[in-house]
C-alpha positions as CSV (number, residue, x, y, z in Angstrom):
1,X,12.2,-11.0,6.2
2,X,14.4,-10.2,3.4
3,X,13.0,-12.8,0.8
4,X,9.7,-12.9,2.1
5,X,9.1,-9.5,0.7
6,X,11.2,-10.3,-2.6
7,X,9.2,-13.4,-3.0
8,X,5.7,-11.8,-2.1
9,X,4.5,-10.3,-5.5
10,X,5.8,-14.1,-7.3
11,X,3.2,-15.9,-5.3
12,X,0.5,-16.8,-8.0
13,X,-0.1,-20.3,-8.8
14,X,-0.8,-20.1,-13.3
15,X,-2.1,-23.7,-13.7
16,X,-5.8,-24.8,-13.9
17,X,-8.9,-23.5,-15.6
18,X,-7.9,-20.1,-14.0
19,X,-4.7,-18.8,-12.5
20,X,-4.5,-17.8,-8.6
21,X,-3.0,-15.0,-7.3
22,X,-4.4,-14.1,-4.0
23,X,-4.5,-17.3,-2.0
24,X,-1.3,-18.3,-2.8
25,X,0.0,-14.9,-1.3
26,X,-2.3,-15.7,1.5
27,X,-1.2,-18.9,2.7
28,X,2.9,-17.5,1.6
29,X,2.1,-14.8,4.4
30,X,0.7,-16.8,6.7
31,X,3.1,-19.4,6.8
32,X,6.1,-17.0,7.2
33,X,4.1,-15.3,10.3
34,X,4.0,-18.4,12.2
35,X,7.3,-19.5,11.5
36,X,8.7,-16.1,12.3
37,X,6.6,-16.2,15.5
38,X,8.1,-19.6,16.3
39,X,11.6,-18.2,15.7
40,X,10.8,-15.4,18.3
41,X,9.7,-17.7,20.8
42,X,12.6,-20.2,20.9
43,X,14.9,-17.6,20.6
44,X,13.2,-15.3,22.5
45,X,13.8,-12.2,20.9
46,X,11.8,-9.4,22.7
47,X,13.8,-10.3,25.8
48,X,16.3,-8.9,24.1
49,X,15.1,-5.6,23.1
50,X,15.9,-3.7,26.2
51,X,13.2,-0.6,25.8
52,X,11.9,1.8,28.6
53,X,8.0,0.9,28.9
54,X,7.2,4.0,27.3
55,X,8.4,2.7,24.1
56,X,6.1,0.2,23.7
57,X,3.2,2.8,22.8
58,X,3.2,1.5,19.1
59,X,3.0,-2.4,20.4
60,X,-0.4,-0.9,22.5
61,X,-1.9,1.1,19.8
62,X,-1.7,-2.6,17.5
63,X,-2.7,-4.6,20.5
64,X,-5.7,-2.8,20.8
65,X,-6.7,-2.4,17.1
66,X,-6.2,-6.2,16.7
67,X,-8.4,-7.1,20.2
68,X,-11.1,-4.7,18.0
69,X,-10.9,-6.9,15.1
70,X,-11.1,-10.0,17.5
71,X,-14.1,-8.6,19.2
72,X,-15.4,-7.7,15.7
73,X,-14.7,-11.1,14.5
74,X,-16.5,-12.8,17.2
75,X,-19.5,-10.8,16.9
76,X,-19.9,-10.9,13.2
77,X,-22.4,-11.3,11.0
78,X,-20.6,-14.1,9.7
79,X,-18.2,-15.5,12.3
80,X,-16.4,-18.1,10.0
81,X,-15.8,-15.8,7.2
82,X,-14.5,-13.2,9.7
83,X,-11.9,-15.4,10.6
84,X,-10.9,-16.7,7.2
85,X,-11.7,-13.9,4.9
86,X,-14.1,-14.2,1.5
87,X,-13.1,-16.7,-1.2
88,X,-10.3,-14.3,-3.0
89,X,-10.0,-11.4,-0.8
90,X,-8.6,-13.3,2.5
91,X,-8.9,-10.5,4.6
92,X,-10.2,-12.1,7.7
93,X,-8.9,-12.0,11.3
94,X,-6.3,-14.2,10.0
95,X,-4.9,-11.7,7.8
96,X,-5.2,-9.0,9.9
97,X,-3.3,-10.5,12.5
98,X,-0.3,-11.2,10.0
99,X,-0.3,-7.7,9.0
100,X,0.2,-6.8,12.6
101,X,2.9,-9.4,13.0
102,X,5.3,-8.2,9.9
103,X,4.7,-4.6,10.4
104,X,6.8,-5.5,14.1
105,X,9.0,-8.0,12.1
106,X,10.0,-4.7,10.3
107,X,10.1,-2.4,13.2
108,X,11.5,-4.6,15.7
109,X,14.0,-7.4,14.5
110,X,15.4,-5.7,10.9
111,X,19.0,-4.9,11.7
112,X,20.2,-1.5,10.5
113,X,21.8,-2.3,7.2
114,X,19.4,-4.6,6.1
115,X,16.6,-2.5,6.1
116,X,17.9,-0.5,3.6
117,X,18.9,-3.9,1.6
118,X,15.0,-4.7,2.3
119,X,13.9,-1.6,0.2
120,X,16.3,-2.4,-2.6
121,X,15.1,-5.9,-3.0
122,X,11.8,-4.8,-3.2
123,X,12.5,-2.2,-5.9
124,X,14.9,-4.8,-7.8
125,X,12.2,-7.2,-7.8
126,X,9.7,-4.9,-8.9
127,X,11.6,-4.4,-12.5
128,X,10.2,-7.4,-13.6
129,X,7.0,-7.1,-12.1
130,X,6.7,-4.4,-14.0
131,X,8.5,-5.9,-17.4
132,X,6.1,-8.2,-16.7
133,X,3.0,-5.6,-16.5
134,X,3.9,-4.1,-19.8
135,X,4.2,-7.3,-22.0
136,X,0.6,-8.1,-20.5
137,X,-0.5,-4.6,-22.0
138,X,0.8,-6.2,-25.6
139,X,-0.4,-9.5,-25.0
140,X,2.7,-10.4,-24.7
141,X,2.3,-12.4,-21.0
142,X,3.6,-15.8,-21.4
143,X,1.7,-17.3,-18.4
144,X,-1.9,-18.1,-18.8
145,X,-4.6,-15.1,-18.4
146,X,-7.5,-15.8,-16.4
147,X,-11.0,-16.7,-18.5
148,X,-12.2,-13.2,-18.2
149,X,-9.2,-11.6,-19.0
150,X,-8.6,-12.9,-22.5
151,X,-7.6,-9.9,-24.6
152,X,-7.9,-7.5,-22.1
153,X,-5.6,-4.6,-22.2
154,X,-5.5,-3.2,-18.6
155,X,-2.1,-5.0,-16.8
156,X,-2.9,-7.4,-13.5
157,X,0.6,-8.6,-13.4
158,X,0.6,-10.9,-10.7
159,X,-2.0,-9.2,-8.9
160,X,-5.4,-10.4,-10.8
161,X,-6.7,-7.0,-11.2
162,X,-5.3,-3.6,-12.2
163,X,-6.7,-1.7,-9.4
164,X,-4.4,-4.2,-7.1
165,X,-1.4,-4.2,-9.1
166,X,-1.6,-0.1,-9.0
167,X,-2.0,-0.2,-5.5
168,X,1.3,-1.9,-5.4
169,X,2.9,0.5,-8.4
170,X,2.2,3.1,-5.9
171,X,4.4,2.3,-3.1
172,X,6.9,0.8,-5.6
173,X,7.5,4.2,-7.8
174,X,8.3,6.2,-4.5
175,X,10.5,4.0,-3.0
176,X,12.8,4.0,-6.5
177,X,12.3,7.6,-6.5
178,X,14.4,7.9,-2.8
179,X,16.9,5.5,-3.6
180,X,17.4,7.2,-7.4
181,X,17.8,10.6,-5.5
182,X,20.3,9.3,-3.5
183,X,22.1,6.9,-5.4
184,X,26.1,8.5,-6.1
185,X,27.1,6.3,-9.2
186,X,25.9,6.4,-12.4
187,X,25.0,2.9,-12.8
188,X,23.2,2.9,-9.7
189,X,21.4,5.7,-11.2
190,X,20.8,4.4,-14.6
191,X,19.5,1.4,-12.7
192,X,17.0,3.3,-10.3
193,X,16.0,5.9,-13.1
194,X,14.9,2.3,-15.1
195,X,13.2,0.9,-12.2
196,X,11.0,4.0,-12.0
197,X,10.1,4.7,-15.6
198,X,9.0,0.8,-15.9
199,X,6.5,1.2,-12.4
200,X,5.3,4.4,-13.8
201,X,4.4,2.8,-18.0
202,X,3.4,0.1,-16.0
203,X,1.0,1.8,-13.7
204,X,-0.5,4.0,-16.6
205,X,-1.1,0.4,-18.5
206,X,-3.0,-0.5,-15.6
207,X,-5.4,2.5,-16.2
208,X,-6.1,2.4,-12.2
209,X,-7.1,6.5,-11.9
210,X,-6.5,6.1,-7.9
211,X,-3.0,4.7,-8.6
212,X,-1.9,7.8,-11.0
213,X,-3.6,10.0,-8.4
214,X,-1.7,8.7,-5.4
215,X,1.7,9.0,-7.6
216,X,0.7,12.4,-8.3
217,X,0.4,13.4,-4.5
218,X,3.6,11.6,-3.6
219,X,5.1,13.5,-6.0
220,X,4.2,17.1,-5.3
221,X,5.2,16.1,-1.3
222,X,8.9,15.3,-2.5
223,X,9.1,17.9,-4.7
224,X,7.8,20.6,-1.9
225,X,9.6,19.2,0.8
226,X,13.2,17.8,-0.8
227,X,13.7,18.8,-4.5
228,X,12.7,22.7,-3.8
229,X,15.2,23.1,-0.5
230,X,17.9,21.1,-2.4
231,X,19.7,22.6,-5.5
232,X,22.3,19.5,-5.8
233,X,18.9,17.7,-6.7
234,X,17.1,19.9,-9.5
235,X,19.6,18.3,-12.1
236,X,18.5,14.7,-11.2
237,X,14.6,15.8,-10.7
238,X,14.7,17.2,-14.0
239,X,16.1,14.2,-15.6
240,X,13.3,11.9,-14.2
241,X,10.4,14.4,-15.0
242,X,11.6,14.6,-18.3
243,X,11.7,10.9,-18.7
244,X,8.2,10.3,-17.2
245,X,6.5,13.6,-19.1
246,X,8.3,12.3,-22.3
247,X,6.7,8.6,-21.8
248,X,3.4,9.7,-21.2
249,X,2.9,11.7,-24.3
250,X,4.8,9.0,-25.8
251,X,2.1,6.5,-24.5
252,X,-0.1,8.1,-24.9
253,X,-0.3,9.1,-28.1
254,X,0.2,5.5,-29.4
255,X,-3.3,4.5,-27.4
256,X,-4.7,7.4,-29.3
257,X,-5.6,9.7,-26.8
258,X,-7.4,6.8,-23.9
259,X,-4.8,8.0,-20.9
260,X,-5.6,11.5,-21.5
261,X,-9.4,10.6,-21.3
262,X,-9.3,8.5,-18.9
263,X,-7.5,11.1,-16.5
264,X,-9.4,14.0,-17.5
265,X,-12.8,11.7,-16.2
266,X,-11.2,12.2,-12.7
267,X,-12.3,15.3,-12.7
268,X,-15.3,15.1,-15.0
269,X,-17.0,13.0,-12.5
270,X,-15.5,15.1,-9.5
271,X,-17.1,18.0,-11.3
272,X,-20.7,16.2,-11.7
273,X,-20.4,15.2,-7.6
274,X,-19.6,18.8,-6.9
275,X,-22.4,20.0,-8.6
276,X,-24.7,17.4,-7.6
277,X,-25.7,16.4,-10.8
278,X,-24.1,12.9,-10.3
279,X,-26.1,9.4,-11.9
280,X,-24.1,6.6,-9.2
281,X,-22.3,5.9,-12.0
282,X,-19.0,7.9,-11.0
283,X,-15.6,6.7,-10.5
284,X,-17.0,3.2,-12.2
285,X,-19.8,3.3,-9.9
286,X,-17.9,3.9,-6.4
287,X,-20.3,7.1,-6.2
288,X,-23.0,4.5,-5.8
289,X,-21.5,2.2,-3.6
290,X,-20.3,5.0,-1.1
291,X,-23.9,6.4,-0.8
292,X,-25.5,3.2,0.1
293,X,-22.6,2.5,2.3
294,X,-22.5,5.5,4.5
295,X,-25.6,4.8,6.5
296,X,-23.2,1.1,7.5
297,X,-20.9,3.3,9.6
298,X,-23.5,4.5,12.0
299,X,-25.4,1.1,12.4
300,X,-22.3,-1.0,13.0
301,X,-20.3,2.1,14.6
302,X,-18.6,0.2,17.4
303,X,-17.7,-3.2,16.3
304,X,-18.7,-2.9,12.6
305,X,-20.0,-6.0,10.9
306,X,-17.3,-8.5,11.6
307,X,-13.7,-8.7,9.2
308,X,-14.5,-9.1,5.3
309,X,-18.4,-9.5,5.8
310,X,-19.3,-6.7,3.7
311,X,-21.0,-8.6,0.8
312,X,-23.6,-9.5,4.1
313,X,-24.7,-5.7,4.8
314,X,-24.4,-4.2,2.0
315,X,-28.1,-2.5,1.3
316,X,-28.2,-3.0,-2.4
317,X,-31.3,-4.3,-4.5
318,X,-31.6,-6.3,-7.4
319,X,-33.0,-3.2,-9.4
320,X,-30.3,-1.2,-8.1
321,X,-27.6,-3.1,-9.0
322,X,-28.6,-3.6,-12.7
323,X,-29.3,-0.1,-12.6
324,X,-25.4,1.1,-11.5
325,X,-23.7,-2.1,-11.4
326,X,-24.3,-3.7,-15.0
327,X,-26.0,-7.1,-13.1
328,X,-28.5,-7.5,-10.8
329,X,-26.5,-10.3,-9.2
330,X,-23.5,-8.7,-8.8
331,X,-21.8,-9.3,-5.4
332,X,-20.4,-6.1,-3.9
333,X,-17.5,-7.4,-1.5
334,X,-15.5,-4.4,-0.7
335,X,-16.4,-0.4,-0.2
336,X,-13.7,0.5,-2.5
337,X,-13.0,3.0,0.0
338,X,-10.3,1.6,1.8
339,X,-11.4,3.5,5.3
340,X,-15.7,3.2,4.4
341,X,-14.4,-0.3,4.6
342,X,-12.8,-0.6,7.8
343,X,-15.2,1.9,9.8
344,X,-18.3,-0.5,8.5
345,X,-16.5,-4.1,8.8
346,X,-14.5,-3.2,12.0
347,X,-15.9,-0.5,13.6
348,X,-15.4,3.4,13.7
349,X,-12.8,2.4,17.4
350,X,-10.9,0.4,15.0
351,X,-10.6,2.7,12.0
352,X,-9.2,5.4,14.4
353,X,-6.7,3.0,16.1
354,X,-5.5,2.2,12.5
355,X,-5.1,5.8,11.6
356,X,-3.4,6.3,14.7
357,X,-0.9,3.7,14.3
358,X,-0.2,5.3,11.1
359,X,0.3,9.0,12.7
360,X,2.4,8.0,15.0
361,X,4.6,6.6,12.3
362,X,4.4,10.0,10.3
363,X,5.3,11.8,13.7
364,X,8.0,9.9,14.4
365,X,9.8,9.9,11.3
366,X,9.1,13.7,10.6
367,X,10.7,14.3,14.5
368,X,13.7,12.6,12.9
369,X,14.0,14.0,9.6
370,X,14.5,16.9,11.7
371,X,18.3,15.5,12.8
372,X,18.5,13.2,10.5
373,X,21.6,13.3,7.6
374,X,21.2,14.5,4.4
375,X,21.1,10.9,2.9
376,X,18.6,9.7,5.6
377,X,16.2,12.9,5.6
378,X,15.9,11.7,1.5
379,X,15.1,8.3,2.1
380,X,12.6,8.9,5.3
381,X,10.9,11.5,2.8
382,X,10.8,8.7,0.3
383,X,9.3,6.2,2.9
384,X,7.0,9.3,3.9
385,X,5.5,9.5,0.2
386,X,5.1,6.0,-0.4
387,X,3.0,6.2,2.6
388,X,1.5,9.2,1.3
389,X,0.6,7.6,-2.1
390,X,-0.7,4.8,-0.6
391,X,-3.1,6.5,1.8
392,X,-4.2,8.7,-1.1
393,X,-5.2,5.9,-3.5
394,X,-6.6,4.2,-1.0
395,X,-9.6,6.6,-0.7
396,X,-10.5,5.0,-3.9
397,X,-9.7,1.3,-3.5
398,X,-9.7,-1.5,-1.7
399,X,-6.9,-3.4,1.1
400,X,-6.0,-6.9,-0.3
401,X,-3.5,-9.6,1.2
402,X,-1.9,-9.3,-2.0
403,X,-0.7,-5.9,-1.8
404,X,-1.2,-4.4,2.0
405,X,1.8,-6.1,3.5
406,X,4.0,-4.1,1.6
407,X,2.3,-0.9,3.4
408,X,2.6,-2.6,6.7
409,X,6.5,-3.7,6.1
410,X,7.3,0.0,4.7
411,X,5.6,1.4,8.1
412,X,8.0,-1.1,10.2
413,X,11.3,0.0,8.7
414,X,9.9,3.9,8.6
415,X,9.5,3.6,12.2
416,X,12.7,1.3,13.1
417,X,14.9,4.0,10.8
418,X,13.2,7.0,12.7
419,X,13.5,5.7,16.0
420,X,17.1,4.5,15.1
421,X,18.2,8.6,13.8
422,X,16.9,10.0,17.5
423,X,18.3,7.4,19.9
424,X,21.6,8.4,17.9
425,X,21.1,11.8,18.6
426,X,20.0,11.2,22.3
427,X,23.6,9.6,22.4
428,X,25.5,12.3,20.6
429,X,23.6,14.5,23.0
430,X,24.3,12.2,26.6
431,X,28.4,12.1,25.5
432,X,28.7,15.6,24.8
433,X,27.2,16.5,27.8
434,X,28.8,13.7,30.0
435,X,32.2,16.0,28.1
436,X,31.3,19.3,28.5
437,X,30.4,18.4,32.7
438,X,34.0,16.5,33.1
């Protein structure tokens, strides 16, 4: 599991006409699942996890959501590209399947200390994702672009498009942020301090508004909930805002002003929807997309339209589409509403099975930050807001194989180091008791 995840965001194949970078993530994930599940069976793992049958609530909740997406996929508008996914999305049955399958390789078989070695890898490897992000700004990427990115100046990394790689900046910058907070030496620090400030230039070269906006939530939740309640932390809070506040007007200044105008359009256009004086054209034409989309939900309310078959229903014409969209031809695949999405391709059942898996995640680890150690409350707060930031974003974007397992791995090991603080305490609390009796 370890080098899966450290591998992941590499996958991109750079040769051809045009490079790849979501297939070969695709077929890197799948391939792992069913080698993993092979592992499993020989060795027959789950025989070993000796659980009460009340604990396998979150293995239900999953079961169900993923019979939904079967059921979903089998009545779909378009059957076969339910079960494969759309030619660079991915996102069929398939897919959701694997996503299912790594978030229990997380929860499940990720002993104790490597879960936190899983998060550092991931942050390690992110330093020259981002590196990388940055010299792509500069035209400074040294492998090939593809043909409609020559001389752009929003970073894709390894991701093919900025929205994606912010997505993935997101869960990256909060997970540095709880191992900087509760790093002891100072070149641990220096290290994590450098991991963050390179995801956050990074994400502002991407220019992905739902990415700065998730960062932004994530933020004001640690800073509420650990930084306020924890003077020993104010020194090392100030020293990172600093740093970030100091690169952006740094940043920004250079560009000449485009972050700045690009960030005060959030709420430009959340002003013009407000005051219902909107044109479609919001939020690069999301307003649009989400008003022709929202009468989806009630005619495929129960099974939705099948896994990735969006693109099929979508109730767009050719005059509309020139009209908001720049091209009467263009193809609108996704919601760019991460739960629009799921309610219209999968069904409302489905959507609320996936939010559920999620709050029971949240509750868990929140009942164990409650007797968790210091150390431990930080990082399950830092799990917590890269959760948040994610969720947040994803109001405005779209789920793709190339970013979403990292959501799904972070909700394994949030769960497996939750569940691990309270059945220590349910042991501190049996011995003292078994004592306190003799």
């Amino acid at each position: 599991m370890y080098w899966f995840i450290l591998l992941f965001p590499l996958m991109i194949f750079p040769w051809g006409y045009d490079p790849i970078f979501t297939t070969p993530k695709y077929f890197y994930l799948q391939m792992f699942v069913f080698i993993y599940w092979l592992l499993i069976i020989f060795k027959r793992k789950y025989q070993t996890i000796q659980l009460d049958r009340e604990k396998y609530h979150i293995e239900i909740i999953l079961s169900i959501f993923i019979s939904l997406v079967c059921l979903s996929t089998v009545l779909s508008e378009n059957p076969m590209t339910s079960i494969y996914g759309t030619e660079n999305r991915s996102e069929g049955l398939f897919t959701f399947i694997a996503y299912g399958s790594i978030f229990l390789f997380s929860y499940r078989f990720i002993e104790g200390n490597h879960l936190h070695n899983v998060l550092k890898g991931i942050v390690g490897v992110s330093v020259f994702v981002s590196v990388y992000g940055i010299l792509q700004h500069y035209q400074l990427d040294f492998l090939p672009r593809s043909s409609g990115r020559i001389g752009y100046d929003r970073s894709y990394a390894f991701f093919g498009n900025p929205n994606f790689y912010g997505s993935y900046l997101v869960l990256i910058i909060m997970l540095g942020i709880a191992l900087y907070l509760t790093a002891k030496n100072k070149k641990t620090i220096l290290f994590y301090i450098t991991a963050v400030s390179l995801g956050y230039v990074a994400l502002l070269f991407t220019g992905t508004r739902s990415g700065w906006l998730g960062v932004f939530c994530a933020l004001l939740f640690i800073t509420v909930l650990v930084i306020l309640k924890r003077r020993n932390l104010w020194k090392k809070w100030l020293l990172l805002f600093s740093v970030l506040m100091s690169l952006t007007v740094m940043i920004n200044l250079a560009e000449q002003g485009d972050f700045s105008n690009r960030f005060g359009s959030i709420f430009s256009d959340a002003s013009k929807i407000a005051l219902q004086e909107t044109t479609g054209r919001e939020g690069s034409s999301r307003w649009f997309i989400w008003r022709n989309s929202l009468q989806l939900v009630k005619d495929y309310f129960w099974i939705g339209s099948g896994p990735d078959t969006f693109k099929y229903v979508f109730p767009a014409t050719p005059e509309e589409r020139e009209q908001y969209l720049g091209n009467r031809f263009m193809i609108v695949d996704k919601a760019h509403n991460e739960y629009l999405q799921l309610a219209i391709t999968l069904g409302v059942p489905a959507l609320i099975l996936y939010l559920s898996l999620v709050v029971f995640v949240v509750r868990k680890t929140f009942q164990a930050i409650r007797i968790a150690s210091e150390y431990e409350k930080i990082i399950l707060y830092g799990l917590l807001s890269a959760i948040l930031g994610y969720l947040v974003q994803a109001f405005f974007n779209i789920s793709v194989v190339s970013v979403a397992p990292f959501l799904w791995v972070i909700l394994g090991i949030a769960l497996a180091r939750a569940e691990k603080c309270l059945k220590q305490n349910d042991e501190s609390f049996e011995y003292h008791s078994v004592n306190k009796s003799a």
